[in-house]
Backbone of each chain as ProteinMPNN parsed JSONL, in Angstrom:
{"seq_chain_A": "XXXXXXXXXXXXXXXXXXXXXXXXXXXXXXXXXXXXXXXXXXXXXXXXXXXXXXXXXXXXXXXXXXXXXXXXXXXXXXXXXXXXXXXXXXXXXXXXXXXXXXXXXXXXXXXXXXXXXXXXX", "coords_chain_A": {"N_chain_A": [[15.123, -56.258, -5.887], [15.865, -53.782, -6.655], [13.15, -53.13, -6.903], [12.276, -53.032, -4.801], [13.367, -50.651, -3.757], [12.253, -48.918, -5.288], [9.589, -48.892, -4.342], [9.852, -48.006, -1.985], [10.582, -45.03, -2.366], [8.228, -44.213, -3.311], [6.956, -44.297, -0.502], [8.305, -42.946, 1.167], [7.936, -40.412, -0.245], [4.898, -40.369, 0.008], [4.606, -40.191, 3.153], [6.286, -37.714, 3.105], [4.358, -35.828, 2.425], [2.068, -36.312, 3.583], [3.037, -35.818, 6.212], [3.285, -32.967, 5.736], [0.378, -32.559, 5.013], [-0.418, -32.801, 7.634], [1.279, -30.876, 9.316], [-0.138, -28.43, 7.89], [-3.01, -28.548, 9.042], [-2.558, -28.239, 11.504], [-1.623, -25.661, 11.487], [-3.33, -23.824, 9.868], [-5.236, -21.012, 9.567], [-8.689, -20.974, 9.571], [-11.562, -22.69, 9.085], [-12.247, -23.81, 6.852], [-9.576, -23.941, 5.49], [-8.245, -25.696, 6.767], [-9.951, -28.125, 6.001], [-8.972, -28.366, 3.223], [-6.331, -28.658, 3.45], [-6.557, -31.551, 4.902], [-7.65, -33.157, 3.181], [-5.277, -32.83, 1.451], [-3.692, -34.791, 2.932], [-5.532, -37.161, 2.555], [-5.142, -37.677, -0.635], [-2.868, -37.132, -1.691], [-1.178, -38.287, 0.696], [-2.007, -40.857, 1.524], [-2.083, -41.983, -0.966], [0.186, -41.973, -2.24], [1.659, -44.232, -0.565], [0.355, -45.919, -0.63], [0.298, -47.058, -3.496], [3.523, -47.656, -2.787], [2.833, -49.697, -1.718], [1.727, -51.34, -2.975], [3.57, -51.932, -5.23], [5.498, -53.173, -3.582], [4.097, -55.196, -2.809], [4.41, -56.58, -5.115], [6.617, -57.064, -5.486], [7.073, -59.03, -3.602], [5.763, -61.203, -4.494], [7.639, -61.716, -6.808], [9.783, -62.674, -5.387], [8.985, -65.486, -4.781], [6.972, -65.755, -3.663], [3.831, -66.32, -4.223], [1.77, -66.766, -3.362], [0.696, -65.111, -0.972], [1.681, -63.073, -1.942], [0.289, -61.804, -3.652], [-2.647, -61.935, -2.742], [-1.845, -59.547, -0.58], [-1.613, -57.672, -2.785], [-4.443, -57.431, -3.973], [-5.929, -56.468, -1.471], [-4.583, -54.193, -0.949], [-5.083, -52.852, -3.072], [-7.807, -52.476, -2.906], [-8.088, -51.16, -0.597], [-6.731, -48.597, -1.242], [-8.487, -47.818, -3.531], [-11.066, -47.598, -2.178], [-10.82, -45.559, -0.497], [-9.889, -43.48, -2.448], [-11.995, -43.052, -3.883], [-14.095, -42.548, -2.203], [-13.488, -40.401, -0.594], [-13.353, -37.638, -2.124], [-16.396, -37.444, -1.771], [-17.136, -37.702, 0.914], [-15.5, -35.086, 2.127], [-16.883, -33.166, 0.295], [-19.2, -33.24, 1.268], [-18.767, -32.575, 3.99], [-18.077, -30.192, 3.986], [-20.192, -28.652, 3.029], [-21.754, -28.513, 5.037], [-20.287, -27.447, 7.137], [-20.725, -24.582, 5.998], [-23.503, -24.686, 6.139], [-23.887, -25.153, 8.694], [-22.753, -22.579, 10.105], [-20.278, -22.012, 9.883], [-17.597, -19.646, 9.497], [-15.153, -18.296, 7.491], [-11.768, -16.7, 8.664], [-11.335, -14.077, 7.197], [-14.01, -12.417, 5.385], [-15.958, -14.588, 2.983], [-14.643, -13.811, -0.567], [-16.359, -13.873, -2.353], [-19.513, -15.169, -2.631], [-21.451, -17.117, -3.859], [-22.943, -19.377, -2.907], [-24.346, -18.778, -0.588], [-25.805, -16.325, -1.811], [-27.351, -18.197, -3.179], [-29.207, -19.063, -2.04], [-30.475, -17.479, -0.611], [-31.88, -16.564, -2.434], [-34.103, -18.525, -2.926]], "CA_chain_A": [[15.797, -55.252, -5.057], [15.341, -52.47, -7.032], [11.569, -52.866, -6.687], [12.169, -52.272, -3.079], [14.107, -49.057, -3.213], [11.303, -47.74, -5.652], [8.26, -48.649, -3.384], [10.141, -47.229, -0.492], [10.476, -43.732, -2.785], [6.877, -43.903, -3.305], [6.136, -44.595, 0.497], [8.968, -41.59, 1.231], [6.794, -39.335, -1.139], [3.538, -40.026, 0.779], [4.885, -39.343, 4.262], [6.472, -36.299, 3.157], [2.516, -34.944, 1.955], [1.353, -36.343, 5.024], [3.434, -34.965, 7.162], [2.434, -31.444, 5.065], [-1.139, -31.94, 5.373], [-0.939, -33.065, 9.515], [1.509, -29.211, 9.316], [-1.307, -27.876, 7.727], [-4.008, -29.084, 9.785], [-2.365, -27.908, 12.612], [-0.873, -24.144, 11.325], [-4.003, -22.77, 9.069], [-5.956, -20.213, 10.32], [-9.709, -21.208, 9.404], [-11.861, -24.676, 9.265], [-12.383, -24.201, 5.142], [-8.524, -24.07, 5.111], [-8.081, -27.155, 7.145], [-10.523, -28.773, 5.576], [-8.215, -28.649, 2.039], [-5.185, -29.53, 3.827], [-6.656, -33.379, 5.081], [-7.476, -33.522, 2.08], [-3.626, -33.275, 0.707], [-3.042, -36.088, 3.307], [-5.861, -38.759, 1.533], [-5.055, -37.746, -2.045], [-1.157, -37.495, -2.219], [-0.24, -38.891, 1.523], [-2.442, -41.981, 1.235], [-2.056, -42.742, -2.085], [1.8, -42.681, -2.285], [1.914, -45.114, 0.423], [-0.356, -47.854, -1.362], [1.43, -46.898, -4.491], [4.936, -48.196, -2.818], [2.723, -50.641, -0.858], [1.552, -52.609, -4.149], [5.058, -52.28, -5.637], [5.874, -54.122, -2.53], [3.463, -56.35, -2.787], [4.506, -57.111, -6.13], [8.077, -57.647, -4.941], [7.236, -60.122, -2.384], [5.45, -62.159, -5.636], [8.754, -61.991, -7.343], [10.716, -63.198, -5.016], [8.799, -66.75, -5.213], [5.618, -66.271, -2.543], [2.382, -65.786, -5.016], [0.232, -66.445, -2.083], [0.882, -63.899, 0.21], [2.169, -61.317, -2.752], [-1.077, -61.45, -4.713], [-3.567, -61.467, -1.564], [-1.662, -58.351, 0.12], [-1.885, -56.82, -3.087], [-5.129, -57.191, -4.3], [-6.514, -56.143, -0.557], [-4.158, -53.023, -0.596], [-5.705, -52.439, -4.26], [-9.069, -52.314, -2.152], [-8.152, -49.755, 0.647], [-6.442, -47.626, -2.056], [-9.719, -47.34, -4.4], [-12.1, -47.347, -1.571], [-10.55, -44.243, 0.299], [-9.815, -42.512, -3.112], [-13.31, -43.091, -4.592], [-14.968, -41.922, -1.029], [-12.961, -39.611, -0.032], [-13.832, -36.515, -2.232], [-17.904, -36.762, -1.17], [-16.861, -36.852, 2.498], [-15.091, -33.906, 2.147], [-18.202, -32.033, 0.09], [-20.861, -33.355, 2.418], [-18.699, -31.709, 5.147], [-18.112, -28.655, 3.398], [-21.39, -27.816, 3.1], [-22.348, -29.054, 6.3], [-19.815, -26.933, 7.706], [-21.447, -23.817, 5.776], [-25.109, -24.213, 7.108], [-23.799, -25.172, 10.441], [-22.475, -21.054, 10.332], [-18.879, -21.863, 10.477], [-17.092, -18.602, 8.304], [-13.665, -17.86, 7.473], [-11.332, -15.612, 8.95], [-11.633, -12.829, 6.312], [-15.062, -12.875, 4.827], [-15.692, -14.69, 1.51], [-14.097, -12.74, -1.488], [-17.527, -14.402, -3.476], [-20.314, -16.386, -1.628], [-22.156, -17.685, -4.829], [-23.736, -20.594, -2.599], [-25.639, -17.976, 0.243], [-26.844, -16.037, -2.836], [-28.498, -19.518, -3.797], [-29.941, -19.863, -0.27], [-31.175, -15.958, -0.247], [-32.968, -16.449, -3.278], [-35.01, -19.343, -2.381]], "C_chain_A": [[15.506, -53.844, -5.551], [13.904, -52.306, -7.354], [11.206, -52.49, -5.497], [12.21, -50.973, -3.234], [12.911, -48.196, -4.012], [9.977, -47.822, -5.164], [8.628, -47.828, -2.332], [10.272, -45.833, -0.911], [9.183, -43.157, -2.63], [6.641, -43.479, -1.763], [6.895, -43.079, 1.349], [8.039, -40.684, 0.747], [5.51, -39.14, 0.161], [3.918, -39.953, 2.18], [5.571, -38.251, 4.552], [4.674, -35.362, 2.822], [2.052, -34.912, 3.232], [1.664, -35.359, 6.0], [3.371, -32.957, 6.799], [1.31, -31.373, 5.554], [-1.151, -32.051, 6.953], [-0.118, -31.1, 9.494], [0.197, -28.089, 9.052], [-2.611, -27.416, 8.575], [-3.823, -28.606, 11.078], [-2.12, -25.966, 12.705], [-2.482, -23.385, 10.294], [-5.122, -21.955, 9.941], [-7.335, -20.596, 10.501], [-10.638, -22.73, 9.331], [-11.66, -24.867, 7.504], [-10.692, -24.365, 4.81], [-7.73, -25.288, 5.191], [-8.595, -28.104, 6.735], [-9.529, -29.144, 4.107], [-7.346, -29.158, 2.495], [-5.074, -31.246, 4.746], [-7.233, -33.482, 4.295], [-6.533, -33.662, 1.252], [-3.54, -34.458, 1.405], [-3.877, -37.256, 2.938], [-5.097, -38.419, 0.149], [-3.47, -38.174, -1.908], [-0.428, -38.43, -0.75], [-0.589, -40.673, 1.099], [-2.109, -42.419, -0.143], [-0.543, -43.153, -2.689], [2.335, -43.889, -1.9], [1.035, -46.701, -0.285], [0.162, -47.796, -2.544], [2.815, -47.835, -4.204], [3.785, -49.357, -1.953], [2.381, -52.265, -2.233], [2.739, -53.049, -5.33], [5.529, -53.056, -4.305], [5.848, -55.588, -2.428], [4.171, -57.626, -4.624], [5.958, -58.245, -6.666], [7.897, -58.851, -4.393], [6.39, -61.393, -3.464], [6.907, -62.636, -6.412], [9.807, -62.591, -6.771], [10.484, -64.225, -4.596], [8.151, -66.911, -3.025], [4.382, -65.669, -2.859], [1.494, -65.616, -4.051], [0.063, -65.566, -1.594], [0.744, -63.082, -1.029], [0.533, -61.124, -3.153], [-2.143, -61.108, -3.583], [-3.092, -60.165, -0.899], [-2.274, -57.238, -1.282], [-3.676, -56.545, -3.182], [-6.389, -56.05, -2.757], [-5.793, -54.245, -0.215], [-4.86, -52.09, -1.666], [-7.102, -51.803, -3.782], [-9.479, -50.905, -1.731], [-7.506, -48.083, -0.508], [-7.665, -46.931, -2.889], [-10.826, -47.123, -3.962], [-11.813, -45.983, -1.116], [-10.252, -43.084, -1.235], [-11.187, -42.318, -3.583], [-14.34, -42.352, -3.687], [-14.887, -40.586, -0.216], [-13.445, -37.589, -0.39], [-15.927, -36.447, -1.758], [-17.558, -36.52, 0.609], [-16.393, -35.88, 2.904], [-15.755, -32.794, 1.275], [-19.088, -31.875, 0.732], [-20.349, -32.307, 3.56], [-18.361, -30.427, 5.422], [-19.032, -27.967, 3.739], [-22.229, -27.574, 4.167], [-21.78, -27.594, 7.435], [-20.86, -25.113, 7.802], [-23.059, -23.314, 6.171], [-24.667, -24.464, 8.282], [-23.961, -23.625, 10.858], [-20.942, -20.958, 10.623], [-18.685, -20.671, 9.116], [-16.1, -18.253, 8.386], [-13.23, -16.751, 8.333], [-11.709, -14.123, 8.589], [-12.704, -13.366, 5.708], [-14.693, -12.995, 3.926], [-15.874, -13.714, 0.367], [-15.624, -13.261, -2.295], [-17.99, -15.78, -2.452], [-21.625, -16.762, -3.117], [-23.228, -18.471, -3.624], [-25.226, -19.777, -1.596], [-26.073, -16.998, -0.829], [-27.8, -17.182, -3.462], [-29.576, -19.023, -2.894], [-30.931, -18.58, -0.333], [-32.762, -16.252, -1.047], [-34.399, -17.298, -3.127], [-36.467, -18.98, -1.972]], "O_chain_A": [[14.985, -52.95, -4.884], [13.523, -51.366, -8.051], [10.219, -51.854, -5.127], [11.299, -50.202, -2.93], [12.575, -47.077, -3.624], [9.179, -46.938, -5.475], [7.855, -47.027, -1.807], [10.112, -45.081, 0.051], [8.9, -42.088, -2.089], [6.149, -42.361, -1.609], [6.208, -42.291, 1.999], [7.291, -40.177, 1.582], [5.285, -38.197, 0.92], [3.007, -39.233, 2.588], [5.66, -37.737, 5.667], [4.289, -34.266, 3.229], [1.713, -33.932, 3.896], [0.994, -34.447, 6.484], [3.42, -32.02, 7.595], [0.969, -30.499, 6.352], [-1.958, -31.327, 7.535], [-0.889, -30.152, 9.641], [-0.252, -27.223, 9.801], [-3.074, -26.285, 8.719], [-4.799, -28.518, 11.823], [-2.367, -25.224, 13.655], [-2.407, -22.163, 10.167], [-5.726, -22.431, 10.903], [-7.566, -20.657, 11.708], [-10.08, -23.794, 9.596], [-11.079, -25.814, 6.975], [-10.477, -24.981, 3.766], [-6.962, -25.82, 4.389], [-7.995, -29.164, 6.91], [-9.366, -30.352, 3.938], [-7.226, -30.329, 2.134], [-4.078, -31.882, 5.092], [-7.875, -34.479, 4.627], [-6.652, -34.455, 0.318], [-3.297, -35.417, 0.673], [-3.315, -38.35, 2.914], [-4.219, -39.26, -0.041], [-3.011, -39.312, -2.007], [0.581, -39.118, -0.902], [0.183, -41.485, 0.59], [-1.809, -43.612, -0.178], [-0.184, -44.149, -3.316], [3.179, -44.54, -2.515], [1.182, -47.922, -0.317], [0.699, -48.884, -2.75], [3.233, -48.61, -5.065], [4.582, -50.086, -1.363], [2.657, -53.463, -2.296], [2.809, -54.055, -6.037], [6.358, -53.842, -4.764], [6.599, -56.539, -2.208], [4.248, -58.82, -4.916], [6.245, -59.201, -7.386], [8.634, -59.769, -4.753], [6.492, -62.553, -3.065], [7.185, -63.826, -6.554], [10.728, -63.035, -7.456], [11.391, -64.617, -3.862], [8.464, -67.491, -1.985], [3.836, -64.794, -2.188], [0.688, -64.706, -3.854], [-1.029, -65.04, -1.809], [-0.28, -62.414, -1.173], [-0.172, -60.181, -2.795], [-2.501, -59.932, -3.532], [-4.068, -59.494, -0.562], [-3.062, -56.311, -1.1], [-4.184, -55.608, -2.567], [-7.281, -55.242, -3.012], [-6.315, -53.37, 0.476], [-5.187, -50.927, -1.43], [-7.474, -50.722, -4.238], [-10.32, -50.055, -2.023], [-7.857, -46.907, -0.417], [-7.815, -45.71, -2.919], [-11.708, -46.626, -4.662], [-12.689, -45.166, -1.397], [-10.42, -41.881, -1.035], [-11.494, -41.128, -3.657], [-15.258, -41.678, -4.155], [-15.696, -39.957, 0.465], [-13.707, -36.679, 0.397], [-16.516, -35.397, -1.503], [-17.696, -35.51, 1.299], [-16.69, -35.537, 4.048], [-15.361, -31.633, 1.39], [-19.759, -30.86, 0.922], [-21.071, -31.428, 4.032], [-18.314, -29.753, 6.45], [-19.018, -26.976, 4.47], [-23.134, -26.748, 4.279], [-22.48, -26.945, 8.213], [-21.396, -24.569, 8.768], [-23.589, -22.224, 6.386], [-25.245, -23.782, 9.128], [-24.844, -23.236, 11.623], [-20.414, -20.123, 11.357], [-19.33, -20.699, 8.068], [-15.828, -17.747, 9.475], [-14.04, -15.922, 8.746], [-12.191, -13.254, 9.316], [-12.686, -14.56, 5.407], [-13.739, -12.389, 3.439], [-16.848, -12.975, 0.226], [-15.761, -12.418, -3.182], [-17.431, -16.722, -1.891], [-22.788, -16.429, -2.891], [-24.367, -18.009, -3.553], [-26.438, -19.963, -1.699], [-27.258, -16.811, -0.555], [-28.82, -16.976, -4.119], [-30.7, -18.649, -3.228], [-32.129, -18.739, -0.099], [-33.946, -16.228, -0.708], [-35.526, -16.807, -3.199], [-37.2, -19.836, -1.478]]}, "seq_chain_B": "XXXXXXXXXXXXXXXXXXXXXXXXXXXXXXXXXXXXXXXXXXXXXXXXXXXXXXXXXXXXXXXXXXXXXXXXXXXXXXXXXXXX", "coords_chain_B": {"N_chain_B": [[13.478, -54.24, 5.43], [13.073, -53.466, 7.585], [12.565, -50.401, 7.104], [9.91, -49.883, 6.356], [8.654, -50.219, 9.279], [9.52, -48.166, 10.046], [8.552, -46.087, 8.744], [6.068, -46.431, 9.26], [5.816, -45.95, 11.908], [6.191, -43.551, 11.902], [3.569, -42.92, 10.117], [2.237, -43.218, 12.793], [2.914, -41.196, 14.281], [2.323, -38.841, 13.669], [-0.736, -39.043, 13.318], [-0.724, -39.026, 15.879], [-0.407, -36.317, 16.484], [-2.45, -35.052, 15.193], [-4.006, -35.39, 16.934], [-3.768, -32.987, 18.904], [-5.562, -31.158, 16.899], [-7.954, -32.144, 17.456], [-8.119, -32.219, 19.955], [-8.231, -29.283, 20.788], [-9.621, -27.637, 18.83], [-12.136, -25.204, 17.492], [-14.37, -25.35, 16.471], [-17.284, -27.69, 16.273], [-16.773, -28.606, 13.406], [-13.873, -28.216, 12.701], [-13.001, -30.221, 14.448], [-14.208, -33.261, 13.339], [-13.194, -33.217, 10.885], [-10.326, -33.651, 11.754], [-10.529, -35.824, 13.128], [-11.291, -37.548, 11.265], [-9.127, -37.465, 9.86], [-6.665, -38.326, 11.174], [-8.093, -41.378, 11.216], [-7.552, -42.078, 8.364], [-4.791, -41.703, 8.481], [-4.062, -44.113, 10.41], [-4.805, -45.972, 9.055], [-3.036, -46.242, 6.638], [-1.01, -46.586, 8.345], [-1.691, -49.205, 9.28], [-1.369, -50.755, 7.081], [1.046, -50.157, 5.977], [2.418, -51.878, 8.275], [1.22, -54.427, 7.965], [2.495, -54.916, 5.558], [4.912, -55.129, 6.472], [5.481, -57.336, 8.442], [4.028, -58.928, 7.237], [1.67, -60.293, 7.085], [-1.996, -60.96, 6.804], [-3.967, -60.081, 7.95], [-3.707, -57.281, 9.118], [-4.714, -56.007, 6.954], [-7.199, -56.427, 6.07], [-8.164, -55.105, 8.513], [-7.694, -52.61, 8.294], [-9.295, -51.922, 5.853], [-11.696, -52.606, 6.734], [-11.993, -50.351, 9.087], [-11.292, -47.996, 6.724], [-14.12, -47.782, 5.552], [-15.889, -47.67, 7.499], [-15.114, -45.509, 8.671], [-15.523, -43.302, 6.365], [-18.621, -43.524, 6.23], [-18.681, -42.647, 9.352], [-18.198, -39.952, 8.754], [-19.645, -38.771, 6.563], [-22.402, -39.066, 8.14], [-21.649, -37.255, 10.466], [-21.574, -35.151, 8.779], [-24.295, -34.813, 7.62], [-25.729, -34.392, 10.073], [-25.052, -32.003, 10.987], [-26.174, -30.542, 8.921], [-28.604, -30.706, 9.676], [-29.859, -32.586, 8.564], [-31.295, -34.566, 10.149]], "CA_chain_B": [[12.394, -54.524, 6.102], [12.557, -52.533, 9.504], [12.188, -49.0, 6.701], [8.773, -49.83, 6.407], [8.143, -50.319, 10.121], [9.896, -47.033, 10.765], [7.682, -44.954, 8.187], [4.843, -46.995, 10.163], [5.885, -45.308, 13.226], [6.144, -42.067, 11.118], [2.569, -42.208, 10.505], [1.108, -43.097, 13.605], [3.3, -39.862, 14.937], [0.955, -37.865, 12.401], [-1.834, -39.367, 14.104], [-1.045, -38.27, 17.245], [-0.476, -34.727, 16.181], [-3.619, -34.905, 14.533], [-5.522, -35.744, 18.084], [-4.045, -31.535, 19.328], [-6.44, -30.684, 16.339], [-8.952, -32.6, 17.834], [-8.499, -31.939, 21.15], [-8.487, -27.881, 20.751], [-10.338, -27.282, 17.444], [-13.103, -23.863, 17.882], [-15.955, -25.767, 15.972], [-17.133, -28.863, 15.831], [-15.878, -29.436, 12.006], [-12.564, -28.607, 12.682], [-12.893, -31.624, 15.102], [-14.489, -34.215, 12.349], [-11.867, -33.179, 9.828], [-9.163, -34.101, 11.847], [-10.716, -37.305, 13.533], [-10.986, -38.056, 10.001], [-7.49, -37.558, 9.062], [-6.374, -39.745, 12.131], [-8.489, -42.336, 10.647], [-6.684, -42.178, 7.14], [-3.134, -41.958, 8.857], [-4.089, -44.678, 10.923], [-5.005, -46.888, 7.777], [-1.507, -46.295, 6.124], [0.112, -47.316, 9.25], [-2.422, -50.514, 9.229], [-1.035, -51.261, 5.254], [2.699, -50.642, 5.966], [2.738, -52.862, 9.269], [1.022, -55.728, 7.404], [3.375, -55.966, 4.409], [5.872, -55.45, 7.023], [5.088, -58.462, 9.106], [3.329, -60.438, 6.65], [0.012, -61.51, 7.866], [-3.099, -60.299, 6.013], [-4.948, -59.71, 9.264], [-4.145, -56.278, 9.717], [-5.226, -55.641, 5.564], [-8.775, -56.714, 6.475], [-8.863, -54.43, 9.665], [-7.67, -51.221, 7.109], [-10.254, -51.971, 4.467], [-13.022, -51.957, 7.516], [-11.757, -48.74, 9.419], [-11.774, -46.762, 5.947], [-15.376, -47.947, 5.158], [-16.502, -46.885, 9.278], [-14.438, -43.386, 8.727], [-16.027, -42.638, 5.724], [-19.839, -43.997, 6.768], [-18.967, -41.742, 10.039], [-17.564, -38.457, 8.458], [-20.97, -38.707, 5.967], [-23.313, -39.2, 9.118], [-21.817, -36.122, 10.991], [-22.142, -34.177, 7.88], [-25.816, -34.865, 7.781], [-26.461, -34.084, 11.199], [-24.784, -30.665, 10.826], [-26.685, -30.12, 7.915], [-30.096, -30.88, 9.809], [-31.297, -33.355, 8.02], [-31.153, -36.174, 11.066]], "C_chain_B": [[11.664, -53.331, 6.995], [12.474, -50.926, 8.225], [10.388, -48.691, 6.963], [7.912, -49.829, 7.814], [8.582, -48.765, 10.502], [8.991, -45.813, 9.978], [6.051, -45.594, 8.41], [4.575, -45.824, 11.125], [5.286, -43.864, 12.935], [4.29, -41.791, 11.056], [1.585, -42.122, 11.909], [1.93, -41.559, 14.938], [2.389, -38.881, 14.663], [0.013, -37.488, 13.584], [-2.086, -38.704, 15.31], [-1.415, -36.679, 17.084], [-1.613, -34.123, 15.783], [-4.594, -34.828, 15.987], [-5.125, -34.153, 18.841], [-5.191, -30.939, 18.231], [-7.668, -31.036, 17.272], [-9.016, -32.055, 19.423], [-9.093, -29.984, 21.174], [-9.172, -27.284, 19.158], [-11.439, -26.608, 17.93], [-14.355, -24.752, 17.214], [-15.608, -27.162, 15.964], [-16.756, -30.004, 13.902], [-15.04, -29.465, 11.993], [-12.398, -30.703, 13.451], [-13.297, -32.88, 14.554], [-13.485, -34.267, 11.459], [-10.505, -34.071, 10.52], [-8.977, -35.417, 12.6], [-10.534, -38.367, 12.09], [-9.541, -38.237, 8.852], [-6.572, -38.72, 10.091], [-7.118, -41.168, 11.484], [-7.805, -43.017, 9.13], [-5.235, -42.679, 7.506], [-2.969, -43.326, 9.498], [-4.292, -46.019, 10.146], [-3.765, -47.001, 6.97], [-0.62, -46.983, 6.959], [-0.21, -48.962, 9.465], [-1.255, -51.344, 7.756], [-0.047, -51.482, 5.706], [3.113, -51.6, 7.218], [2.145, -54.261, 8.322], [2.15, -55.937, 5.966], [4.783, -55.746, 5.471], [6.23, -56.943, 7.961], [4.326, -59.515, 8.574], [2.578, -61.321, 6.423], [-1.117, -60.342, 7.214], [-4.09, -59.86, 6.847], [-5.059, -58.56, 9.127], [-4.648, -55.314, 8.0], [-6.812, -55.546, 5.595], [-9.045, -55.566, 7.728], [-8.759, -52.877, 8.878], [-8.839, -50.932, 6.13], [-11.684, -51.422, 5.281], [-12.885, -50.753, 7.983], [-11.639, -47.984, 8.099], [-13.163, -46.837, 5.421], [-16.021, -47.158, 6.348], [-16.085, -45.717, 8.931], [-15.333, -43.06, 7.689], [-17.759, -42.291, 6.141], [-19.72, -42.801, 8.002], [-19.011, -40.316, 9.704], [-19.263, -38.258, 7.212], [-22.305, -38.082, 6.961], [-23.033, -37.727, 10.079], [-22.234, -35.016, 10.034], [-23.573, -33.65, 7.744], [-26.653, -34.631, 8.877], [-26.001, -33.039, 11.364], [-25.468, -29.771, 10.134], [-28.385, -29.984, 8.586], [-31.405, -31.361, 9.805], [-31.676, -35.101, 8.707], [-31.644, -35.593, 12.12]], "O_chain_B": [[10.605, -52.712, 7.106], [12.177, -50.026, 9.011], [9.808, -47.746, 7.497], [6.717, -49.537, 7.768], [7.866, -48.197, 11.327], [8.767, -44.742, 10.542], [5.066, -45.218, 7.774], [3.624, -45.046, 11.198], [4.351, -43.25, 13.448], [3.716, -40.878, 11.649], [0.626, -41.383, 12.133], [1.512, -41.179, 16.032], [1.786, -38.199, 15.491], [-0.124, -36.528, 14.343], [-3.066, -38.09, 15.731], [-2.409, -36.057, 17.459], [-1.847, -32.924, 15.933], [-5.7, -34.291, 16.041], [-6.093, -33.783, 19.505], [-5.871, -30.075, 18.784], [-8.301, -30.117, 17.791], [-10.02, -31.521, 19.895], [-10.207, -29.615, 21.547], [-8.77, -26.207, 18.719], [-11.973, -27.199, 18.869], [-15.425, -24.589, 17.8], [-14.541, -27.753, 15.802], [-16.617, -31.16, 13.504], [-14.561, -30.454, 11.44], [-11.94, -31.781, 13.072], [-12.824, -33.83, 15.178], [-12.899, -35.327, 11.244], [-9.852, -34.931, 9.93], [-7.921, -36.027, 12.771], [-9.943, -39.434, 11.92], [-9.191, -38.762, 7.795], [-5.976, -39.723, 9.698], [-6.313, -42.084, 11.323], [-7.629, -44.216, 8.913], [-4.645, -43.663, 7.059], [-1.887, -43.875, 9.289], [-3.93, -47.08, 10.654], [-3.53, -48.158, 6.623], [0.279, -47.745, 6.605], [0.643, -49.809, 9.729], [-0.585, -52.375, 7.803], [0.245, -52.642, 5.997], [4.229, -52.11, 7.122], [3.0, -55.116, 8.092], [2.479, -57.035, 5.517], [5.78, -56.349, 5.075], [7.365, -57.419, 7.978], [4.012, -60.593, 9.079], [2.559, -62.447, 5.925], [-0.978, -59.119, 7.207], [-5.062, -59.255, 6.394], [-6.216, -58.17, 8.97], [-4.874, -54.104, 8.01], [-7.467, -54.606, 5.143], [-10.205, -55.175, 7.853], [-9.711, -52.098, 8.912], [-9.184, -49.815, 5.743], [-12.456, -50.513, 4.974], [-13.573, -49.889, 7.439], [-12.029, -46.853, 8.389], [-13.471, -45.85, 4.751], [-16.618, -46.101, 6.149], [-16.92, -44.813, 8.919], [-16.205, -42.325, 8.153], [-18.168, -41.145, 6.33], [-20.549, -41.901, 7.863], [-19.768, -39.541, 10.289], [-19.851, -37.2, 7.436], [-22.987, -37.082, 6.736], [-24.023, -37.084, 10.43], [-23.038, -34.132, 10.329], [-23.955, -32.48, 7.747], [-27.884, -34.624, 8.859], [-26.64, -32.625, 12.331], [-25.536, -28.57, 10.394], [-29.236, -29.274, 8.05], [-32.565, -31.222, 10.194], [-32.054, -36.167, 8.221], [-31.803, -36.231, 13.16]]}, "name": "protein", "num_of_chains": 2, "seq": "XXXXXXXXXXXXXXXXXXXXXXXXXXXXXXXXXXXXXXXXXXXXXXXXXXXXXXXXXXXXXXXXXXXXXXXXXXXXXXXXXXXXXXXXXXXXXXXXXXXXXXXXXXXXXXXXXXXXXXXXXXXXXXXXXXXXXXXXXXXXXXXXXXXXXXXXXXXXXXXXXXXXXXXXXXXXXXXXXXXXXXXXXXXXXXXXXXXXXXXXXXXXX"}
């Protein structure tokens, strides 16, 4: 029981982030800005949520059903380490992607290190 | 039980909210970013409906949709970039 109430804190936690980064995503002015804020919702929304989901899982072992408990977890173990492990290159590839496309902030960048690369070339 | 179906619901509310990005987004990256965040939200709500209900089915359909989201959000990158 009290393995419940503290997966369900966890799973509380990550749909408060979430529901930050979808705010985000919807209220920032620029794409590079939006781009950081779905990134709050994999790192802290997603990961809260498989956090209370494998305390869950771990519950539903304890309370005398190995089969199920151990197979949910190990498969939630999965989606948790696949989306954290993948997650930061999909969000550099499309960084940069974004940058040669010609997308550019609101206010120009305070320091463009990367188009001084490109100049030099 | 029913908490977990109701912070289900919770994210696939997200989700939706996520598809006004998509629908009105000025460039096409805003519009990848936030197909891509629907895809994430939509994977949480996959997780917490299966330990809510119990069946490992919808664990297997989460694991594939974040492998496809990522594989897609890569592939537009690379065709933004030029090099496709």
């Amino acid at each position: 029981m009290v393995l419940r109430i503290i997966s369900d804190v966890f799973v509380a936690v990550g749909a408060f982030f979430a529901l930050a980064g979808v705010v985000g995503l919807l209220r920032m002015p620029d794409a590079y800005t939006r781009m950081q804020s779905s990134t709050n919702i994999v790192t802290l929304g997603l990961l809260g949520a498989v956090i209370g989901g494998l305390l869950h899982a771990i519950g539903v072992v304890v309370e005398g059903n190995p089969t199920l408990g151990w197979t949910q977890f190990v498969k939630i173990a999965i989606v948790g380490f696949f989306a954290i492990l993948t997650n930061p290159i999909a969000a550099h590839s499309i960084c940069k992607a974004a940058y040669k496309h010609g997308v550019r902030p609101d206010k120009d960048f305070a320091c463009d290190k990367y188009g001084e690369d490109e100049f030099d070339e | 039980m029913i908490e977990l179906l109701c912070f289900a619901a919770l994210y696939v509310l997200l989700a939706l909210l996520c598809l006004v990005r998509v629908s009105k987004g000025p460039s096409v990256v805003d519009r990848a970013v936030a197909a891509d965040s629907v895809d994430v939200l939509l994977d949480v709500a996959l997780v917490l409906f299966a330990l809510y209900s119990g069946r490992g089915i919808y664990l297997d359909i989460a694991i594939v949709t974040a492998i496809v989201g990522f594989l897609g959000m890569v592939w537009v990158a690379r065709y933004l970039e030029g090099r496709m």
